[in-house]
N, C-alpha and C positions, 0 to 999 in steps of 0.2 A: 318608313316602316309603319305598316298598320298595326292599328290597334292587339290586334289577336297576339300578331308576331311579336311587337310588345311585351305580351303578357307572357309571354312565351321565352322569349331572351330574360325577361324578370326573373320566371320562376330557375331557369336556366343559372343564371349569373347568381341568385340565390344560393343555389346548388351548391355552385363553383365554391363560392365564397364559406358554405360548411363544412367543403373536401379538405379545404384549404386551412379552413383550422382543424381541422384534423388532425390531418399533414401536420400544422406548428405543434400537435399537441402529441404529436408522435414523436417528433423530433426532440421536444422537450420533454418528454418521458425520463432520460437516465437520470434527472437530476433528483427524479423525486422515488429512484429504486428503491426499493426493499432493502437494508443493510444489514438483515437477517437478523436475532436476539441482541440482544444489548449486553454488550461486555461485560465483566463485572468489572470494578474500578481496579482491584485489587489484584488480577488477571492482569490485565493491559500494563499495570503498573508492574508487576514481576517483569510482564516479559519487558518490557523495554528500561527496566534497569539494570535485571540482574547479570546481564555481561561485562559489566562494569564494576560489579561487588567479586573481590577475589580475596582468595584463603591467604593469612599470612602468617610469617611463621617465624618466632625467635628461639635460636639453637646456641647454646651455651654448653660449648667441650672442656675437658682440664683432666687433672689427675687430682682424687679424692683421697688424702690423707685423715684416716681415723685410727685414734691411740687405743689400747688395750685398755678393759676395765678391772679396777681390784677396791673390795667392799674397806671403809675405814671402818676397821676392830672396833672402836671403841664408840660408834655410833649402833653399829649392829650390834654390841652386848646391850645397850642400851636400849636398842630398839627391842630385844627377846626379853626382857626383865619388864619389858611395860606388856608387852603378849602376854606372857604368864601371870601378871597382875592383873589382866582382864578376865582370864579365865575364872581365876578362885576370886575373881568379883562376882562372877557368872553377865558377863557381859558381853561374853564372846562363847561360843562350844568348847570343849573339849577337844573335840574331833581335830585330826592333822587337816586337814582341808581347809576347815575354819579357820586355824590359828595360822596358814601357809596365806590367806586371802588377805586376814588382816596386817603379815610382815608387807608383801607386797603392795598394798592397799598406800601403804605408810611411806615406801621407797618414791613409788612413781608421785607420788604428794612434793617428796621435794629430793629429785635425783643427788645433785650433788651433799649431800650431807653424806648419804650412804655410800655413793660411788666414788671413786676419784680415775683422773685418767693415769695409765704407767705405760711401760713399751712393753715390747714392741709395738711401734708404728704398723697398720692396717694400710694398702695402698691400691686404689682400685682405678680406671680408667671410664670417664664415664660422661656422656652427654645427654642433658635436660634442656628443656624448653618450654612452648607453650605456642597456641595458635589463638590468632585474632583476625578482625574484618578489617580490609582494608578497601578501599575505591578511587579509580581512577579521576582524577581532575583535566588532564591533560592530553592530548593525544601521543604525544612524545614520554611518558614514562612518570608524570609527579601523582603521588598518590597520598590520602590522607589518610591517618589512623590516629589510634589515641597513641599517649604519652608513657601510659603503664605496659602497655603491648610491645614497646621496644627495647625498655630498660624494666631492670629489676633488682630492688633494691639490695644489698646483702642479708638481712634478714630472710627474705620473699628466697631469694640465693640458694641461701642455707636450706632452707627450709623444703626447697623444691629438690635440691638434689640430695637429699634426706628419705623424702618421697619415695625417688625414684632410683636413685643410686647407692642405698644402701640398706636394701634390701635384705640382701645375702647377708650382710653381717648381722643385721638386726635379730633376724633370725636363729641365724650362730650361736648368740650371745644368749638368747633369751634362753635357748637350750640346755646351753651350759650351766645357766643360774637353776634352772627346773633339776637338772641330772644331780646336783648338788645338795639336794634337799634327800638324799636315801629313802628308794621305795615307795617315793609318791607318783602317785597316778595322776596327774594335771587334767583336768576337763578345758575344753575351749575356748570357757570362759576367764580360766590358770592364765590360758596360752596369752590369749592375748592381752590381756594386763600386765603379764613379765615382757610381751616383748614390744609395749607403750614406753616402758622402763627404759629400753636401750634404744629406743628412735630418741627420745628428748636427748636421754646421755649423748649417742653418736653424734648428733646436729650439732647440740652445742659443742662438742669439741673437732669436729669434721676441720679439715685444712682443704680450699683449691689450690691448688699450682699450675702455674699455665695457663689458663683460664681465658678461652677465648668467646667472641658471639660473633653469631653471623645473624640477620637479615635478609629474609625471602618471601617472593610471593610463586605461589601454586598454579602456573600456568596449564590449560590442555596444549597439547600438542599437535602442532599444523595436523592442519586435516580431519581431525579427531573430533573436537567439542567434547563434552564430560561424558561421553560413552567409550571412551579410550583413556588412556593413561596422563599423567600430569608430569610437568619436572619441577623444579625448584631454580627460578630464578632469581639473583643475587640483586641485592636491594641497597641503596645506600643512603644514611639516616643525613637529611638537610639539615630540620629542625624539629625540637623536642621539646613542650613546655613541662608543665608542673602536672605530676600524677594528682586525680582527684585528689580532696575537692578545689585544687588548683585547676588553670586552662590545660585541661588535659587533651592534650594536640601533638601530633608528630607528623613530618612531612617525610616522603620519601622518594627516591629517585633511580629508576628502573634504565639502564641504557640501555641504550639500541631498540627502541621504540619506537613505531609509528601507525599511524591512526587505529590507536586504541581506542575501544569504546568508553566515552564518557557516559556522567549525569550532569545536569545543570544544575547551579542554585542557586536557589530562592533568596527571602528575605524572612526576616525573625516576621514582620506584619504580616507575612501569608498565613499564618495559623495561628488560631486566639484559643483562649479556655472554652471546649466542647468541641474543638475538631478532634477528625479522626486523623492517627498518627499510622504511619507506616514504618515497621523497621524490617530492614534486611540487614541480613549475616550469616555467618556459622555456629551452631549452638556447638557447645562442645559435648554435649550427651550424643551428639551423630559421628563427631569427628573425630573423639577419643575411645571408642568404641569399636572391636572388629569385627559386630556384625552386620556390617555395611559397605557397598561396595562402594571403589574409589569416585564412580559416577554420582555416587549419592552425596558422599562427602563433598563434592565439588559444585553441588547446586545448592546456592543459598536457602536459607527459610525464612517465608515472609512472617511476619506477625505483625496486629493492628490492635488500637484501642484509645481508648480518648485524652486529648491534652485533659488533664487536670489542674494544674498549678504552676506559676514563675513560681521559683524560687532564687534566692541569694547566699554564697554561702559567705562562713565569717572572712573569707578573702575578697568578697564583695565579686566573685562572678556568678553570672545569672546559670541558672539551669533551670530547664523545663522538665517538670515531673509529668508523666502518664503511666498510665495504666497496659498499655503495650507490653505482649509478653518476653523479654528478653532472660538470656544463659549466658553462662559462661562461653567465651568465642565470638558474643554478637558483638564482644566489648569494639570499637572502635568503627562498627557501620555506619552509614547512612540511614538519616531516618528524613522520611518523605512526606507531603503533604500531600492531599487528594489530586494533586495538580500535576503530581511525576517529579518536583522541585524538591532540592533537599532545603531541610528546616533546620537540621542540626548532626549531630552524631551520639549513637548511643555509646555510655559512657560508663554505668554501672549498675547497679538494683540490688535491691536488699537481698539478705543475707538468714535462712532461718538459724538459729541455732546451733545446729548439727552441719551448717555450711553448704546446705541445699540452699539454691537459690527461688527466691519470692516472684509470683507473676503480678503481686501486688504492686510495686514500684518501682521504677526506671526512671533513671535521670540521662539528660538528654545534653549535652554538649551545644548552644544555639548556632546558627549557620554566620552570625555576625563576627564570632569569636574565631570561626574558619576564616573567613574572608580577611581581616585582621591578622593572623600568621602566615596567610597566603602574599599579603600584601607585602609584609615585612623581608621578605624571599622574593618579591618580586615573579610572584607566578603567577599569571593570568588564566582564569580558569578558559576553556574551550570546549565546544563541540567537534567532535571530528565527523571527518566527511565518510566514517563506518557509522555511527551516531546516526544520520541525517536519513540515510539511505535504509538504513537496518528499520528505525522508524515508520517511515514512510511502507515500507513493505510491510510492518504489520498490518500497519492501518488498511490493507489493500487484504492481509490474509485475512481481519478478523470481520472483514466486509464479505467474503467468500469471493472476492475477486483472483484468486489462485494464479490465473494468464499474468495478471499486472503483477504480481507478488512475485510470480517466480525469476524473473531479468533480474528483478531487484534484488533477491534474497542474494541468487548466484555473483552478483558485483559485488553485495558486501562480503562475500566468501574470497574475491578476487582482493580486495583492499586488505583484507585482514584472514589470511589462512585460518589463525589460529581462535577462530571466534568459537565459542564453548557450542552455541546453538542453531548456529545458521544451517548449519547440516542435517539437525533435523529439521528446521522449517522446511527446505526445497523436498524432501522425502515427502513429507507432508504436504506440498502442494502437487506435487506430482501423483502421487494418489488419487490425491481427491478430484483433479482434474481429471485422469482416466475413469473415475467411477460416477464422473458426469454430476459433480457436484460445485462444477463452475458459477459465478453468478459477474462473469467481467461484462461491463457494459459497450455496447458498441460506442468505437470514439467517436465528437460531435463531428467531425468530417464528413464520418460516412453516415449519420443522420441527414445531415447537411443536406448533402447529397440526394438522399434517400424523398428528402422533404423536398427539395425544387423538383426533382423527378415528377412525384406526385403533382405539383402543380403543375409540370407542363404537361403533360397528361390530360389532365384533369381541360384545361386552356386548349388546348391543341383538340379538344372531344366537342368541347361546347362549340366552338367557333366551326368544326365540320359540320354539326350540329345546324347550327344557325345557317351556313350557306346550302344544305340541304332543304332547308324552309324553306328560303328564301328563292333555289330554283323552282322546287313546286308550286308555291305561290306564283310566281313568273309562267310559270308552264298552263295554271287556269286562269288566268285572266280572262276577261271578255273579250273579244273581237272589238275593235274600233275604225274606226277611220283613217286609211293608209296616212305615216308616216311620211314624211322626207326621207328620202335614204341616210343612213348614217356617218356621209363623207359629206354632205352638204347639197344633194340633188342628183336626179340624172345624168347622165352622160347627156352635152346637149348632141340631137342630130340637125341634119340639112334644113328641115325647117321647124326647129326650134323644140322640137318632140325630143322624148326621152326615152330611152329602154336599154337596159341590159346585153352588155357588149356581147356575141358569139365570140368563142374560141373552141377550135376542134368539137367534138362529140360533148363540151360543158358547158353548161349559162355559168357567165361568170361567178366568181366566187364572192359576191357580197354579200355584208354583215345584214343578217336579217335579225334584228333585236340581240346583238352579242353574238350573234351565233352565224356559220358558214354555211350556202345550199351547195351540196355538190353534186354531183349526175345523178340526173333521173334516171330511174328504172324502167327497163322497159325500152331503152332507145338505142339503136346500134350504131356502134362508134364511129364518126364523122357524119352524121346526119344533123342536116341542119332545116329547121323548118321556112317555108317560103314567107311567111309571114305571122305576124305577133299582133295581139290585141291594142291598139295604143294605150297609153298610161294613163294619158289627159285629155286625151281625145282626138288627140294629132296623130298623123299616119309616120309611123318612123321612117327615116331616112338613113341611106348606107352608102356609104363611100365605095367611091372606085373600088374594083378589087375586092369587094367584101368585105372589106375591115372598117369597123368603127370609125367612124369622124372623130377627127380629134378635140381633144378634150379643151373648153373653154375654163376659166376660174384660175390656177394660180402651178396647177399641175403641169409638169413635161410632157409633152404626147409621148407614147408608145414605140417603144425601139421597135424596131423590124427583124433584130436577130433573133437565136432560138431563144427558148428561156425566157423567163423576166427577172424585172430589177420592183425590190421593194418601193412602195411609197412612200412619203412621208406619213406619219403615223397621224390618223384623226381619233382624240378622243385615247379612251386605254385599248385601241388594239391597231395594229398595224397590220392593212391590208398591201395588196400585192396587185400590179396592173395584169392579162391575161398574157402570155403567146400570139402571135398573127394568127389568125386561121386562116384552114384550108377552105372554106364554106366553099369561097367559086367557084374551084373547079369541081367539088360534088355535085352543085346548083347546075351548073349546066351540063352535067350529066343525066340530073334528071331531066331537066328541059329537052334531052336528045331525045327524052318518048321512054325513057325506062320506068316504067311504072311500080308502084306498090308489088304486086303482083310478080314481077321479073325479077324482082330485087330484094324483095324480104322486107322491105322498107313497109312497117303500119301505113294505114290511111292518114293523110297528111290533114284531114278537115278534121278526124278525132282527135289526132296529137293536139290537134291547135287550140281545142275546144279543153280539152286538161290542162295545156299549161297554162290557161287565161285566166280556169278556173283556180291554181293553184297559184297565180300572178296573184288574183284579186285576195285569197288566201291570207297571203303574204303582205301585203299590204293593208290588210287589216288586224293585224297583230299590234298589239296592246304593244308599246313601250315598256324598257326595264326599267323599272321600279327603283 
């Protein structure tokens, strides 16, 4: 290879070798895609818990026994003799209003003095409850909640079905004490002061009979997710500790269950004072409220805010105070670390005055204390194989990979019908992939692919390339000094001269530098000339019959039938011995007197004079390279 060509295949294979990282650098492109804005933590964190956070619900049925009220005489003279002592104190008005405010004023102060209970018996049919959060641990049905969410004390009892079941009497009664007073007008203010009166009375002497509770969580229903309807399924209490500020814990057990979606959890050391907390649940300002539809009620609320403090209460369990805003209903959720891991359960938060709840503080159940009544039960917590797969398809939607998201979403739709949100995820990637807001990467196969392609290409261009050079380089050479033939010399003849075998109207087919001479131009078919220029300076010799003497060196002479038979091959190419020719009997046709002229046959002294010329030609060509 000279120098040029050299420089040449350098700059060439240079080339190659930039395509070529290219090519790798094409191929390795997906890894370094665009994975579009960055999530927010709190986002990623919703969606991939909140199928796992479900509504729950305790329902307490019976029959409400409450007694008739009748004032004791002799506290109520007692009580109008100290009224009318106020007045001509001037301590109180004159006015009926005034002096109605402060009897009343004085009753609801301490009910029983003035009230007592008589009959008849009041009897009403009535069921109260309350809703709290609860979450899946298991794929099979175990779920966790607090302690006070499944049980309620008699007090808590009373008090709730007072609330909410005796209503109508409350009302009744407070009526009847107003109508009693002749001719007063009660303002709203009247009203509801006398009818605070008969809520304390009725509670405290209210009777249940019968008295049953059920246990339930707020499933969607197959197909649906929380844009459709919910049912109530039936829950069965494992285990139940101590209501705040005891281990406020309750396990429960959902049958006929399978692969529900979990959370995992963590450890108390996954979050110290100054992380940020996560809680999900149901606030009960959405859930106890009708101006909300049942799809709203059924999707959690997250709220976030900082660990602030361990604390210890005087039963020596720990609880984490933050600042995270929790309601009434969040009682008994998951609360999260930045990580997706549960760190413990929300459990309670202050309390204002007026029994509005505080954004101020929330105490937080640790995830230690879980793991501890889980153990005790022998429940293993788990991921289910909805969990794994539901996961993995966000991570694929919030990358705008939509193609990869959508098998996945639809499998987890196949393991688990009744998933609240998977229905709208696939909506949503089908969308957005029609509106050509795909961004899935091609998989590394067909990069693969894509990238050897390139380089053979690439290889396959240079290397034509190169043997392109390399015959034009070949094709100027200088002329030099005739070769040996390419098989190892002449054909030898009769005395000892060489020259190229006749066959029919062809000078045989030898390699001149790689390459084959075949018929000249200009010569009509079976002419053969009467003589040749010698090669070396010897007169060639011809065998009997016109055909070639046969070959000396290592070769077979020349079969006689039609056709030929390949040679053994010299060097890279395999030449072929000629056909016998006809020459003699042409030859002595001419010799019969047929001349040029009679015959169409060129001048035989000019033929002879070109082919010696193009003999000597040919034998001065440069060697391949």
């Amino acid at each position: 290879m000279d120098g040029n060509l050299r420089k040449y295949f350098g700059r060439l294979t240079g080339g190659m070798a930039a395509t070529a990282a290219f090519a790798l650098l094409v191929v390795a492109a997906p890894a370094s895609a665009d994975t579009g804005d960055e999530v927010p933590v709190g986002t990623r964190l919703a969606a991939r818990t909140h199928p796992a956070v479900q509504l729950t619900s305790i329902t307490y049925s019976g029959e409400v026994v409450v007694p008739s009220s009748q004032a004791k005489e002799a506290a109520w003279d007692q009580l109008t003799n100290d009224a009318t002592q106020a007045v001509l104190a001037g301590k109180i008005p004159s006015d009926e209003r005034s002096i109605a405010k402060f009897l009343f004023q004085r009753v609801a102060a301490d009910v029983d003095r003035y009230l007592q209970p008589v009959g008849p018996e009041r009897t009403v049919k009535a069921q109260v409850g309350g809703m709290c959060t609860g979450w899946w641990v298991t794929p099979d049905g175990y779920m966790v909640t607090g302690a006070h969410c499944v049980e309620m004390s008699n007090e808590e009892l009373s008090q709730t079905f007072a609330q909410q079941a005796l209503e109508k009497f409350n009302k009744q009664d407070a009526k009847d004490m107003i109508n009693a007073l002749r001719n007063f007008e009660a303002d709203k203010e009247m009203i509801e002061l006398v009818q605070q009166i008969y809520v304390t009375f009725n509670s405290t002497h209210l009777e249940i009979r019968g008295l049953r509770k059920s246990l339930s969580v707020l499933q969607s229903l197959p197909g649906g997710g929380v844009d459709k309807t919910a049912k109530e399924v039936p829950a069965e209490l494992v285990s139940v500790g101590e209501s705040y500020p005891g281990k406020d814990f309750a396990l429960l057990k959902v049958n006929g269950q399978q692969n529900l979606p979990t959370v995992p959890l963590g450890d108390d050391a996954d979050v110290q004072t100054g992380d940020t907390l996560y809680i999900s649940g149901f606030p009960g300002l959405v859930t106890n409220t009708p101006w909300f539809s049942i799809e709203s009620k059924l999707d959690p609320a997250l709220t976030e805010g900082p660990y602030n403090a361990k604390r210890t209460t005087q039963e020596g369990v720990p609880y984490i105070q933050t600042q995270a805003p929790s309601y009434h209903g969040n009682s008994g959720g998951p609360v999260f670390s930045r990580a997706g891991k549960v760190v413990g359960m929300l459990i309670a938060g202050t309390v204002s005055e007026n029994g509005e709840a505080s954004e101020n503080e929330s105490f937080v159940l640790p995830v230690s204390i879980i793991k501890e009544k889980l153990n005790e039960k022998n429940v293993k917590p788990a991921a289910s194989l909805t969990t794994t797969k539901y996961n993995e398809a966000l991570d694929d939607f919030f990358q705008r990979h939509y193609k990869d998201a959508l098998p996945k979403f639809r499998e987890v739709q196949a393991l688990f019908p009744s998933h609240p949100y998977v229905a709208k995820y696939i909506t949503d990637s089908q969308q957005a992939i029609s509106s050509g807001k795909d961004e899935t990467p091609q998989p590394m196969w067909l990069w693969a692919a894509i990238g050897a392609g390139v380089l053979i290409v690439v290889g396959g261009g240079v290397l034509l390339l190169v043997l392109m050079r390399r015959r034009r380089k070949s094709s100027s050479s200088p002329q030099g000094p005739s070769p040996s033939p390419a098989y190892g010399g002449p054909y030898p003849g009769v005395n000892g001269g060489g020259f190229p075998a006749q066959a029919g109207g062809l000078y045989d087919r030898q390699p001149v530098n790689g390459q084959v001479l075949h018929e000249l131009p200009g010569l009509p078919q079976g002419w053969q000339p009467q003589s040749l220029p010698p090669a070396n300076g010897h007169q060639p010799a011809r065998a009997a019959g016109g055909y070639e003497a046969a070959r000396s060196h290592d070769h077979d002479p020349q079969p006689r039938g039609g056709g030929y038979d390949p040679q053994r091959p010299d060097g890279a190419t395999q030449y072929v011995r000629p056909a016998p020719s006809p020459y003699g009997q042409q030859r002595s046709q001419a010799a019969a007197g047929q001349g040029p002229g009679d015959s169409g046959v060129p001048d035989v002294a000019d033929l002879e004079r070109e082919i010696a010329e193009l003999r000597r030609q040919l034998q001065h060509r440069q060697p391949e390279a």
